[in-house]
C-alpha positions in Angstrom: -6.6 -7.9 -10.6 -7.9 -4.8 -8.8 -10.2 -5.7 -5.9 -10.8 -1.8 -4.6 -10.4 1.2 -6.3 -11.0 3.6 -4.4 -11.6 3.8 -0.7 -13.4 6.5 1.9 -10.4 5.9 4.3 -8.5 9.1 5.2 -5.7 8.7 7.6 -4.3 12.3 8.4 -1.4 14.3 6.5 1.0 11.4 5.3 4.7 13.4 5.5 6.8 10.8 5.4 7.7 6.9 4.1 8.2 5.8 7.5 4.4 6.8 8.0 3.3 5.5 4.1 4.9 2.3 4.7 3.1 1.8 8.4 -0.1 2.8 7.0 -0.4 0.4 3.9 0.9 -2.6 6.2 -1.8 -1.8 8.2 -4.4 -1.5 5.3 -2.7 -4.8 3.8 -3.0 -7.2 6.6 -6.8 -5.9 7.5 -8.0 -6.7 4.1 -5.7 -9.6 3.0 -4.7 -10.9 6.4 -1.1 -11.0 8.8 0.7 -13.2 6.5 1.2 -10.0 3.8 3.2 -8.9 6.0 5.5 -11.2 6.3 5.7 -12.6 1.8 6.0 -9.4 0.4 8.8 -7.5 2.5 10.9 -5.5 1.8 8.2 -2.7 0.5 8.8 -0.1 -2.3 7.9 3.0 -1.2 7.1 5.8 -4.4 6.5 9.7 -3.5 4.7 11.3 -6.8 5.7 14.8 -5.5 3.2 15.9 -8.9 0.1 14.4 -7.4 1.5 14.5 -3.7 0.4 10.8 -2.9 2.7 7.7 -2.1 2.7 4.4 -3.7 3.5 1.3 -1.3 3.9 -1.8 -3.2 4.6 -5.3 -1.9 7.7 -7.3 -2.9 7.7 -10.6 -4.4 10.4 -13.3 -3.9 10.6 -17.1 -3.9 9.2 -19.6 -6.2 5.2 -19.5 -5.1 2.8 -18.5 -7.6 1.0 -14.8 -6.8 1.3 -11.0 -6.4 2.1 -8.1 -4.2 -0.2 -5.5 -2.6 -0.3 -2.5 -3.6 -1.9 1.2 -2.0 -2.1 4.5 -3.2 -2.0 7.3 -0.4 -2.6 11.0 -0.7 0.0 13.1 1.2 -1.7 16.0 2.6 -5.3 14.5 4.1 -4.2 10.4 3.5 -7.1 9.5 1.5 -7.0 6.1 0.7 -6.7 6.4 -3.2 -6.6 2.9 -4.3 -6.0 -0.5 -2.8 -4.6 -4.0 -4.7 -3.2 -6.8 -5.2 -1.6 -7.8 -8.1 -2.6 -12.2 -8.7 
Protein backbone atom coordinates (compact mmCIF):
# COMPACT_ATOMS: atom_id res chain seq x y z
CA UNK A 1 0.00 0.00 0.00
CA UNK A 2 1.33 3.43 -0.84
CA UNK A 3 0.82 5.85 2.04
CA UNK A 4 2.81 9.05 0.26
CA UNK A 5 3.54 9.61 -3.15
CA UNK A 6 5.14 12.29 -3.40
CA UNK A 7 6.78 14.59 -0.92
CA UNK A 8 7.99 18.55 -0.85
CA UNK A 9 11.22 17.25 1.04
CA UNK A 10 14.49 18.16 -0.83
CA UNK A 11 17.56 17.19 0.98
CA UNK A 12 20.64 18.59 -1.22
CA UNK A 13 22.53 16.81 -4.14
CA UNK A 14 22.43 13.00 -3.15
CA UNK A 15 26.10 11.63 -4.69
CA UNK A 16 26.41 8.68 -3.12
CA UNK A 17 24.68 5.36 -1.36
CA UNK A 18 26.36 6.06 1.76
CA UNK A 19 24.31 9.41 1.71
CA UNK A 20 20.83 7.62 0.06
CA UNK A 21 20.90 5.01 2.57
CA UNK A 22 21.34 7.69 5.67
CA UNK A 23 18.77 9.81 4.21
CA UNK A 24 15.79 7.18 3.79
CA UNK A 25 16.67 5.75 7.44
CA UNK A 26 16.08 9.02 8.51
CA UNK A 27 12.79 9.61 6.47
CA UNK A 28 11.82 5.84 7.64
CA UNK A 29 12.05 6.12 11.25
CA UNK A 30 10.31 9.79 11.26
CA UNK A 31 7.29 8.58 9.52
CA UNK A 32 7.09 4.85 10.67
CA UNK A 33 9.07 5.07 13.94
CA UNK A 34 12.87 3.76 15.39
CA UNK A 35 12.06 0.20 15.14
CA UNK A 36 12.35 0.32 10.89
CA UNK A 37 15.40 0.62 11.55
CA UNK A 38 16.26 -2.09 13.15
CA UNK A 39 13.44 -5.15 11.02
CA UNK A 40 14.27 -4.20 7.78
CA UNK A 41 18.30 -4.12 7.63
CA UNK A 42 20.31 -4.77 5.52
CA UNK A 43 18.92 -1.96 2.93
CA UNK A 44 18.99 -2.32 -0.93
CA UNK A 45 20.31 0.52 -2.32
CA UNK A 46 19.30 1.08 -6.41
CA UNK A 47 21.04 4.07 -8.50
CA UNK A 48 18.64 4.62 -11.89
CA UNK A 49 21.65 6.50 -13.51
CA UNK A 50 18.55 7.19 -16.49
CA UNK A 51 16.37 9.22 -14.10
CA UNK A 52 19.41 10.07 -11.64
CA UNK A 53 17.34 9.16 -8.40
CA UNK A 54 18.14 6.28 -5.86
CA UNK A 55 15.78 3.69 -4.67
CA UNK A 56 16.28 2.60 -0.82
CA UNK A 57 14.23 -0.30 0.05
CA UNK A 58 13.90 -2.08 3.34
CA UNK A 59 14.71 -5.86 3.79
CA UNK A 60 12.45 -8.41 5.10
CA UNK A 61 13.53 -11.47 7.12
CA UNK A 62 11.99 -13.70 9.81
CA UNK A 63 8.65 -15.16 10.06
CA UNK A 64 6.34 -11.87 11.08
CA UNK A 65 3.75 -10.94 8.88
CA UNK A 66 4.51 -7.22 6.91
CA UNK A 67 6.57 -5.11 4.47
CA UNK A 68 9.55 -3.05 3.92
CA UNK A 69 9.89 0.72 3.39
CA UNK A 70 10.64 2.01 0.53
CA UNK A 71 11.97 5.94 -0.79
CA UNK A 72 12.68 7.22 -3.97
CA UNK A 73 15.38 10.06 -3.96
CA UNK A 74 16.50 12.36 -6.80
CA UNK A 75 20.30 12.68 -7.12
CA UNK A 76 21.06 16.14 -8.10
CA UNK A 77 18.55 18.47 -5.72
CA UNK A 78 17.26 15.16 -3.29
CA UNK A 79 13.68 15.67 -3.78
CA UNK A 80 11.85 13.32 -1.94
CA UNK A 81 10.10 11.47 -4.95
CA UNK A 82 8.12 8.88 -3.18
CA UNK A 83 7.85 7.33 0.20
CA UNK A 84 6.28 3.52 1.24
CA UNK A 85 5.80 0.78 2.71
CA UNK A 86 5.00 -2.22 1.24
CA UNK A 87 1.99 -4.21 4.06
Amino acid sequence: MTEEFSSDIYLGEVSNASEAKKYAEEIWISKYGAKVKWKNRPYQIFYDEKNRAWLIHGSFWGNSFGGVPNVIIREFDGKVLAVWHDK
